[in-house]
Jmol script that loads the backbone (N, CA, C; Angstrom):
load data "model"
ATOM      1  N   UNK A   1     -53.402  22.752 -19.791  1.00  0.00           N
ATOM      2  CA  UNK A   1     -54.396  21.697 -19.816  1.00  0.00           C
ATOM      3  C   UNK A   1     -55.175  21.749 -18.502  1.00  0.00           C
ATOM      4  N   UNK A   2     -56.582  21.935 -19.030  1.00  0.00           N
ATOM      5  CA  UNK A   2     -57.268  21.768 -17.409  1.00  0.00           C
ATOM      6  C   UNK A   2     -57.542  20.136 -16.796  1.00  0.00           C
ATOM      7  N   UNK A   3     -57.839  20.223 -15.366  1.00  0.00           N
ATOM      8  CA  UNK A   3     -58.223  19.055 -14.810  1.00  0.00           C
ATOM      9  C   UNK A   3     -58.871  18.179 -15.579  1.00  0.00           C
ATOM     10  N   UNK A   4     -60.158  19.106 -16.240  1.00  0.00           N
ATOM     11  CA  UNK A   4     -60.741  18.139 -16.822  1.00  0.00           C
ATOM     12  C   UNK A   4     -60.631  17.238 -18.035  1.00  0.00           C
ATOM     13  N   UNK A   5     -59.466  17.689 -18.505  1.00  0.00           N
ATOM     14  CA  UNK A   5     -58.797  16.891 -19.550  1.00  0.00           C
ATOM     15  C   UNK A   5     -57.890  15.264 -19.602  1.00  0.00           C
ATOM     16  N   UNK A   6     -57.666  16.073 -17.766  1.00  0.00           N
ATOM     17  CA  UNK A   6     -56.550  14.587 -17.545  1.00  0.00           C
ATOM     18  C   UNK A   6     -57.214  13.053 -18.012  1.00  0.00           C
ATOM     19  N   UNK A   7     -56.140  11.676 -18.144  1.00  0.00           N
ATOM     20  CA  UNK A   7     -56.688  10.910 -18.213  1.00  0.00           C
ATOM     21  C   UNK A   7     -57.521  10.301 -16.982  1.00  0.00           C
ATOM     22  N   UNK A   8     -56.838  10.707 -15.753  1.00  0.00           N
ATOM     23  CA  UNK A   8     -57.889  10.165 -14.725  1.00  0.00           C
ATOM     24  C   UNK A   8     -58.811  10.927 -14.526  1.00  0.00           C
ATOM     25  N   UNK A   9     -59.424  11.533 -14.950  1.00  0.00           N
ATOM     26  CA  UNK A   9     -60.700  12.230 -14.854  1.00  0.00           C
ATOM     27  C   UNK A   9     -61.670  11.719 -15.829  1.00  0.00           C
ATOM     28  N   UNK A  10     -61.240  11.579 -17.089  1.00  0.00           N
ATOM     29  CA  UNK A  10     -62.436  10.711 -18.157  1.00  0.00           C
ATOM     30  C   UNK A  10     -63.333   9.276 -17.801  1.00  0.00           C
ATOM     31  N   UNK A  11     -64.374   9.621 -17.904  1.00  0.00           N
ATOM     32  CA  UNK A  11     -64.896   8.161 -17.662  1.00  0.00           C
ATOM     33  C   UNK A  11     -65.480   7.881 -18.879  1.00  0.00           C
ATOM     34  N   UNK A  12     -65.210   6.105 -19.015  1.00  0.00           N
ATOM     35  CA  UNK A  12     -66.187   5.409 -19.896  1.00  0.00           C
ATOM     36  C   UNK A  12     -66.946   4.428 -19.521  1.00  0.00           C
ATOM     37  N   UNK A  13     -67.157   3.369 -20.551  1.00  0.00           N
ATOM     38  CA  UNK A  13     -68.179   2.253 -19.994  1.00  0.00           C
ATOM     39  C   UNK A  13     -66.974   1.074 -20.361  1.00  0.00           C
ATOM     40  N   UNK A  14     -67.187   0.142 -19.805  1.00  0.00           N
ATOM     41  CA  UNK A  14     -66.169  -1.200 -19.902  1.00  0.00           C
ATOM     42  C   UNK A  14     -67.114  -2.248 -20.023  1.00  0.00           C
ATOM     43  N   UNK A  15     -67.028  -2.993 -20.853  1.00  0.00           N
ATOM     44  CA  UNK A  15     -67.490  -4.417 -21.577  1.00  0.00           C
ATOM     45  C   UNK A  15     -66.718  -4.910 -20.437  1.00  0.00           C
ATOM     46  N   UNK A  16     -67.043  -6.469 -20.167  1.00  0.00           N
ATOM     47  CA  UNK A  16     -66.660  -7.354 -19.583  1.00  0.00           C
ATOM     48  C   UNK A  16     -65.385  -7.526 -19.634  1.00  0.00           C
ATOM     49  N   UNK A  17     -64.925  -7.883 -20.905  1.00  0.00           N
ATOM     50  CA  UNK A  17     -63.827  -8.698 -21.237  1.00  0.00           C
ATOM     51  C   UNK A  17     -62.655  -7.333 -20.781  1.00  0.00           C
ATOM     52  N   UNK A  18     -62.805  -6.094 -21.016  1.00  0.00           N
ATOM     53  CA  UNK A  18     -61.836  -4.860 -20.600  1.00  0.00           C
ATOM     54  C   UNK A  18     -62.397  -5.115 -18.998  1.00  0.00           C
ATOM     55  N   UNK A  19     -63.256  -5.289 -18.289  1.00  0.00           N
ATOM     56  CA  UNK A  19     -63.065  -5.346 -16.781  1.00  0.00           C
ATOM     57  C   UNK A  19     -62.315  -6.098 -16.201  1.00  0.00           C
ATOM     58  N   UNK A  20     -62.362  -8.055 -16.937  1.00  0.00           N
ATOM     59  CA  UNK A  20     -61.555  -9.177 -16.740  1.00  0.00           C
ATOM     60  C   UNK A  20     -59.777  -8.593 -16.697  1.00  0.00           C
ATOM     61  N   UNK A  21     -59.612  -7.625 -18.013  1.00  0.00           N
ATOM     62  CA  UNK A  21     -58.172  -7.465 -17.937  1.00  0.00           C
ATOM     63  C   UNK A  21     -57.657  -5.902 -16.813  1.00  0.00           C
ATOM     64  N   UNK A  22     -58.405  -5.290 -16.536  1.00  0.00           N
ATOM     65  CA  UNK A  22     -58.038  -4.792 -15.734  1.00  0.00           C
ATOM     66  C   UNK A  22     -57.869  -5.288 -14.262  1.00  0.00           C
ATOM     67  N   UNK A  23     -58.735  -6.491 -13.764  1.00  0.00           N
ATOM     68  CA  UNK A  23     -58.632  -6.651 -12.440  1.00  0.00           C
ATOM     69  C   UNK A  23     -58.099  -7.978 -12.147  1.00  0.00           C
ATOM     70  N   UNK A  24     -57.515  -8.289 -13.195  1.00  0.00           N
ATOM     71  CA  UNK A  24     -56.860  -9.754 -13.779  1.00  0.00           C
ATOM     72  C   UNK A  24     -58.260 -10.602 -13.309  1.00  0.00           C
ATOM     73  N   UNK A  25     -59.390 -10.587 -12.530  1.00  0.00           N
ATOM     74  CA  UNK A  25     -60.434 -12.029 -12.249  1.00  0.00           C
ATOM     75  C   UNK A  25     -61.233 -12.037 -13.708  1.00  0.00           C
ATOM     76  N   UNK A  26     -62.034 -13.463 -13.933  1.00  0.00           N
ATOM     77  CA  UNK A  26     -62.876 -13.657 -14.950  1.00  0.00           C
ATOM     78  C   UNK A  26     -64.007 -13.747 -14.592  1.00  0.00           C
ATOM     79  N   UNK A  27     -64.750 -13.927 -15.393  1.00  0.00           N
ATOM     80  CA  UNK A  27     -66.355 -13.476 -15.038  1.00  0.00           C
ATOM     81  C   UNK A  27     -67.014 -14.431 -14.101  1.00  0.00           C
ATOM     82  N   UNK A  28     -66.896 -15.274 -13.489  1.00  0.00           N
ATOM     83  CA  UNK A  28     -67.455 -15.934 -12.559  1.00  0.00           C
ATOM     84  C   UNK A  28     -67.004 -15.299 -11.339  1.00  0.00           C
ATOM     85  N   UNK A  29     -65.787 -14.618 -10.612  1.00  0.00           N
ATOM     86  CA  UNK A  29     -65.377 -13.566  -9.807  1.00  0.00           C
ATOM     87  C   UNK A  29     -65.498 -12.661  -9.784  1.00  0.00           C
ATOM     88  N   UNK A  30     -66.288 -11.766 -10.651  1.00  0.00           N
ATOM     89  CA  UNK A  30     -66.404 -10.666 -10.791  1.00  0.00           C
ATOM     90  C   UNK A  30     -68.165 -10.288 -10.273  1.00  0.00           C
ATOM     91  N   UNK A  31     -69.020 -11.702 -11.262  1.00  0.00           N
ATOM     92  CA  UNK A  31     -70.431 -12.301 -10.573  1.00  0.00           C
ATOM     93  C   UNK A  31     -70.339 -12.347  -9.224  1.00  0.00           C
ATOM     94  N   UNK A  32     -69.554 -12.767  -8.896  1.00  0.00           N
ATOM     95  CA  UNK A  32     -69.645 -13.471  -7.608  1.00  0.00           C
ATOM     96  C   UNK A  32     -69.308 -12.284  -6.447  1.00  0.00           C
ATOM     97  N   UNK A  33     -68.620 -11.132  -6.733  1.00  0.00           N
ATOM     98  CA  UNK A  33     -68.164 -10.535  -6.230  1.00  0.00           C
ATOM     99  C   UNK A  33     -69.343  -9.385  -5.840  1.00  0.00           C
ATOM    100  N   UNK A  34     -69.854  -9.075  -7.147  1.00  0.00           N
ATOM    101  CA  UNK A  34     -70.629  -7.938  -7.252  1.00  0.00           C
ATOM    102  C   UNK A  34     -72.127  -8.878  -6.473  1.00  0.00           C
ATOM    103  N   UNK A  35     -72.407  -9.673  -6.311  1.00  0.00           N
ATOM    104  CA  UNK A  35     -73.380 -10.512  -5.314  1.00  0.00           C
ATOM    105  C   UNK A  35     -73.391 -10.495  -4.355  1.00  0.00           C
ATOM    106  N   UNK A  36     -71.914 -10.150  -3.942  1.00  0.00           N
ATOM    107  CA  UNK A  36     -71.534  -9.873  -2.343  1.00  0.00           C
ATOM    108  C   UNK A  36     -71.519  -8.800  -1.695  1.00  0.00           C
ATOM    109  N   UNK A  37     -71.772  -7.417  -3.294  1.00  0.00           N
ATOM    110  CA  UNK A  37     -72.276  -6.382  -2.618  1.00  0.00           C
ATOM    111  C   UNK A  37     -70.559  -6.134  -2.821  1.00  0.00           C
ATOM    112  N   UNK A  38     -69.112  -6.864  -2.948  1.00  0.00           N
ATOM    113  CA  UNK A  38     -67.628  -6.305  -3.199  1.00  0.00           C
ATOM    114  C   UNK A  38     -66.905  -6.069  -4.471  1.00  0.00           C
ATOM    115  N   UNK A  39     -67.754  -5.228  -5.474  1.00  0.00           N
ATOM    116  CA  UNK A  39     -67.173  -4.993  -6.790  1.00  0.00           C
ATOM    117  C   UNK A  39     -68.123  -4.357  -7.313  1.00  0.00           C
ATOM    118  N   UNK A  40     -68.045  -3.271  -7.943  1.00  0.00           N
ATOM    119  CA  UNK A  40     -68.649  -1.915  -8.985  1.00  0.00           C
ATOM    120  C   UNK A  40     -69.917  -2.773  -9.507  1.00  0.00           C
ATOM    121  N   UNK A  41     -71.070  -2.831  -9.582  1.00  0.00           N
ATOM    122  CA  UNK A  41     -72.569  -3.112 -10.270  1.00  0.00           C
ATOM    123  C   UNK A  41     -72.512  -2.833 -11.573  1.00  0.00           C
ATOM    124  N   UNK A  42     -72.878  -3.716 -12.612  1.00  0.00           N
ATOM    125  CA  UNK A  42     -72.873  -3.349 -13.768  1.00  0.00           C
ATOM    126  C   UNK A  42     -73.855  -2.593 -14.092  1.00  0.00           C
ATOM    127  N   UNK A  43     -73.739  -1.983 -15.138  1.00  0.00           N
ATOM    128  CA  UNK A  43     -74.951  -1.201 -15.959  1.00  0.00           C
ATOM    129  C   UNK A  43     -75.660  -1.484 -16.847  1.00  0.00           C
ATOM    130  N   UNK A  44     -76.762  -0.947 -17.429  1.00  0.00           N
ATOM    131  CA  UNK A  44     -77.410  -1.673 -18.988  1.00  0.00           C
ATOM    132  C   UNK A  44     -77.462  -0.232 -19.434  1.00  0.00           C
ATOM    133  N   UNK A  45     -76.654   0.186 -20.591  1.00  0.00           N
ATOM    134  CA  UNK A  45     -76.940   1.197 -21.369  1.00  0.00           C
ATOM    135  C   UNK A  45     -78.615   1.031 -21.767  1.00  0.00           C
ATOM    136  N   UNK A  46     -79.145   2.340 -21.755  1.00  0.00           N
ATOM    137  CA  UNK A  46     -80.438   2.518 -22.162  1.00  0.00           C
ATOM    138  C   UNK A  46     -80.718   1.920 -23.579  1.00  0.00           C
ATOM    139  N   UNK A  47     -81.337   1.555 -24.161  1.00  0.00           N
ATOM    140  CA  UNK A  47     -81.763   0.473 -25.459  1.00  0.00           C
ATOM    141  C   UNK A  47     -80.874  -0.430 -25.771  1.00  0.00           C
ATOM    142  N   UNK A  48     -80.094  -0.997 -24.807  1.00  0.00           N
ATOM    143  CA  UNK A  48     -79.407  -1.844 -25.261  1.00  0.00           C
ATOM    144  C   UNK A  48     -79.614  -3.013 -24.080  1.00  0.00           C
ATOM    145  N   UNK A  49     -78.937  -3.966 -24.310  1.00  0.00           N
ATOM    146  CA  UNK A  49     -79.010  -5.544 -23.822  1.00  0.00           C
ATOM    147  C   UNK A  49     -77.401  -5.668 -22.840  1.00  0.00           C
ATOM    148  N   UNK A  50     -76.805  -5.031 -23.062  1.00  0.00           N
ATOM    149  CA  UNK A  50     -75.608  -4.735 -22.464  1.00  0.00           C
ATOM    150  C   UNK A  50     -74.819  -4.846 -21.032  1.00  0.00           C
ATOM    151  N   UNK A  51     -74.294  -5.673 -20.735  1.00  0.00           N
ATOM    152  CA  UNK A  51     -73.695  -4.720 -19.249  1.00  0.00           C
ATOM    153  C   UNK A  51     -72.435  -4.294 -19.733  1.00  0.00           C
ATOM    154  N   UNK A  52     -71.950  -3.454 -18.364  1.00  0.00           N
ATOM    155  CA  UNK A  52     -70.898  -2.656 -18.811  1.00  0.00           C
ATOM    156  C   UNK A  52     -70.782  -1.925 -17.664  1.00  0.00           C
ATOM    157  N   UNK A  53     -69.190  -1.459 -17.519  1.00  0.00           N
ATOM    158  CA  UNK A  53     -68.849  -0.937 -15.516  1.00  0.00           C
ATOM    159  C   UNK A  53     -68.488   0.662 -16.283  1.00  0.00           C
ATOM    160  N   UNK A  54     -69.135   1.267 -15.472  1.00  0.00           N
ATOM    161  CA  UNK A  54     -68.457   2.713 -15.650  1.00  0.00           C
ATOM    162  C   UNK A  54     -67.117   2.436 -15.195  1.00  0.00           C
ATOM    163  N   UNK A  55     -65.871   3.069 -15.710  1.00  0.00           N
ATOM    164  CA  UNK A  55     -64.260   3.159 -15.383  1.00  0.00           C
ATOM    165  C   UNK A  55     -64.016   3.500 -14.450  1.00  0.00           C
ATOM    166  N   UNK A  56     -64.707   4.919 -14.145  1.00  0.00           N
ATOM    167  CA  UNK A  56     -64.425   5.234 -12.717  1.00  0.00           C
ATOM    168  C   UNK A  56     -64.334   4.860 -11.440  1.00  0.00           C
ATOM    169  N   UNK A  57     -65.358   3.895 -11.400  1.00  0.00           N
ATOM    170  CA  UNK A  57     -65.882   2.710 -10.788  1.00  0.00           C
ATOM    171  C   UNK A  57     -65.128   1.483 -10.212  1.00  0.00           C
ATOM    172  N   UNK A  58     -64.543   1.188 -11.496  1.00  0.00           N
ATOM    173  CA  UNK A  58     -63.287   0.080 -11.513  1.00  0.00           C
ATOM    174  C   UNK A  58     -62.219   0.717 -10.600  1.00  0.00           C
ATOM    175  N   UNK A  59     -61.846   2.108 -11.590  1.00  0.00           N
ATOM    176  CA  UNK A  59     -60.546   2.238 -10.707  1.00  0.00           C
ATOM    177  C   UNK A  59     -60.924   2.395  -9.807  1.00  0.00           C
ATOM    178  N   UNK A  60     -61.967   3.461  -8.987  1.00  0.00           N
ATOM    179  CA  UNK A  60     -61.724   3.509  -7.509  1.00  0.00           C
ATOM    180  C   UNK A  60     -61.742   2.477  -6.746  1.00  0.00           C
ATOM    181  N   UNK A  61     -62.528   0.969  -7.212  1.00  0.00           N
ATOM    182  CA  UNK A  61     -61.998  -0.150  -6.733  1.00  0.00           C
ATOM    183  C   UNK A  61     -60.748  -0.801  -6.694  1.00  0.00           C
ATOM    184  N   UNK A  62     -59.856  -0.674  -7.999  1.00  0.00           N
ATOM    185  CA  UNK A  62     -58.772  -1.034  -7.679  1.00  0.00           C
ATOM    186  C   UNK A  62     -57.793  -0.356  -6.799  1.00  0.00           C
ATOM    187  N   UNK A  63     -57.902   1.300  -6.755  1.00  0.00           N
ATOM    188  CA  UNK A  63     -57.216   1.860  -5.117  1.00  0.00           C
ATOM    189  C   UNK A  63     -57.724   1.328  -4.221  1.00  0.00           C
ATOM    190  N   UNK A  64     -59.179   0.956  -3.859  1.00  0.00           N
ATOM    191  CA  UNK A  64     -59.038   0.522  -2.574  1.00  0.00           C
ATOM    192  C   UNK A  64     -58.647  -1.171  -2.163  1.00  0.00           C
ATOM    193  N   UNK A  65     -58.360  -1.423  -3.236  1.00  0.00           N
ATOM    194  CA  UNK A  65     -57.674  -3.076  -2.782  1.00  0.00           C
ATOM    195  C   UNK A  65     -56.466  -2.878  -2.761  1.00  0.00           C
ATOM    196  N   UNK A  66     -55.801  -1.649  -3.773  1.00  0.00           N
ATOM    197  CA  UNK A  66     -54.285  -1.521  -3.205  1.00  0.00           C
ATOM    198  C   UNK A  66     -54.079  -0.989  -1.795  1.00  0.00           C
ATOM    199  N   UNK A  67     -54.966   0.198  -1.494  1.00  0.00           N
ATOM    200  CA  UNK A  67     -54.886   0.772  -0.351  1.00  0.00           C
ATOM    201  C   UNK A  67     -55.140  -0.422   0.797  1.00  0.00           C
ATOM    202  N   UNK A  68     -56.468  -1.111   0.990  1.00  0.00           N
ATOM    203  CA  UNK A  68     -56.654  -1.823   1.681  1.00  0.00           C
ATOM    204  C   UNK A  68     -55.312  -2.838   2.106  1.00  0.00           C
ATOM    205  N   UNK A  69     -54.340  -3.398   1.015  1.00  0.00           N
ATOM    206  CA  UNK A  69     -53.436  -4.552   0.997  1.00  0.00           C
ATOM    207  C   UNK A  69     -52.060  -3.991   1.588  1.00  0.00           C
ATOM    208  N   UNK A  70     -51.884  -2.140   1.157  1.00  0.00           N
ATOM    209  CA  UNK A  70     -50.855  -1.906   1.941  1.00  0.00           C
ATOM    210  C   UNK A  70     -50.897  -1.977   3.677  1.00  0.00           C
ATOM    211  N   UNK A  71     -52.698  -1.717   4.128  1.00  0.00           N
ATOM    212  CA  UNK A  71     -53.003  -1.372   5.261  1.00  0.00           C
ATOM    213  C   UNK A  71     -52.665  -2.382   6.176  1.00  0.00           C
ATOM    214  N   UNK A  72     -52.894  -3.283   5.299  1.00  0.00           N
ATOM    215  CA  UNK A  72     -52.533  -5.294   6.042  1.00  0.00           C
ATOM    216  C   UNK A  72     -50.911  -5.234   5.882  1.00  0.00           C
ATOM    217  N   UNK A  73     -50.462  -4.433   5.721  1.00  0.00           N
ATOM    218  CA  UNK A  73     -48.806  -4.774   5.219  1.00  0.00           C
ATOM    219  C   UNK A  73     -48.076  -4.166   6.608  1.00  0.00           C
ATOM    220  N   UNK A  74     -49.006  -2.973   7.274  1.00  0.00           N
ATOM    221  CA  UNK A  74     -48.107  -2.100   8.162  1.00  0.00           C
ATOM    222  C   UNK A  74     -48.286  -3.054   9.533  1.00  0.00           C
TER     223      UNK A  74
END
end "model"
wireframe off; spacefill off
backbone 0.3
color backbone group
């Protein structure tokens, strides 16, 4: 199997409600966050009305809040 097969290598698009459950916050924290310039920018798929987070996006945010939280730990 090559690299590019793995699951962390695939990206998709995430609806809201799959962003809410990945980063456990709800959509008023997530607004609020991405305002502050501290959380992935949503997207608008082309002809559509949509937002939506590329995955990749997410996760590399969620390493760096784990990374960041171990850094406060040492």
């Amino acid at each position: 199997m090559t690299t590019e097969n793995t699951v962390e290598n695939q990206t998709s698009l995430l609806r809201l409600r799959d962003v809410e459950a990945r980063v456990g916050f709800k959509k008023t924290t997530i607004y609020r966050l991405m305002k502050k310039q501290q959380f992935p920018l949503s997207i608008h798929p082309v002809g559509s009305k949509i937002s939506a987070w590329v995955s990749a996006e997410i996760d590399d945010w969620i390493k760096e809040q784990i990374a960041q939280h171990r850094e406060q730990q040492m």
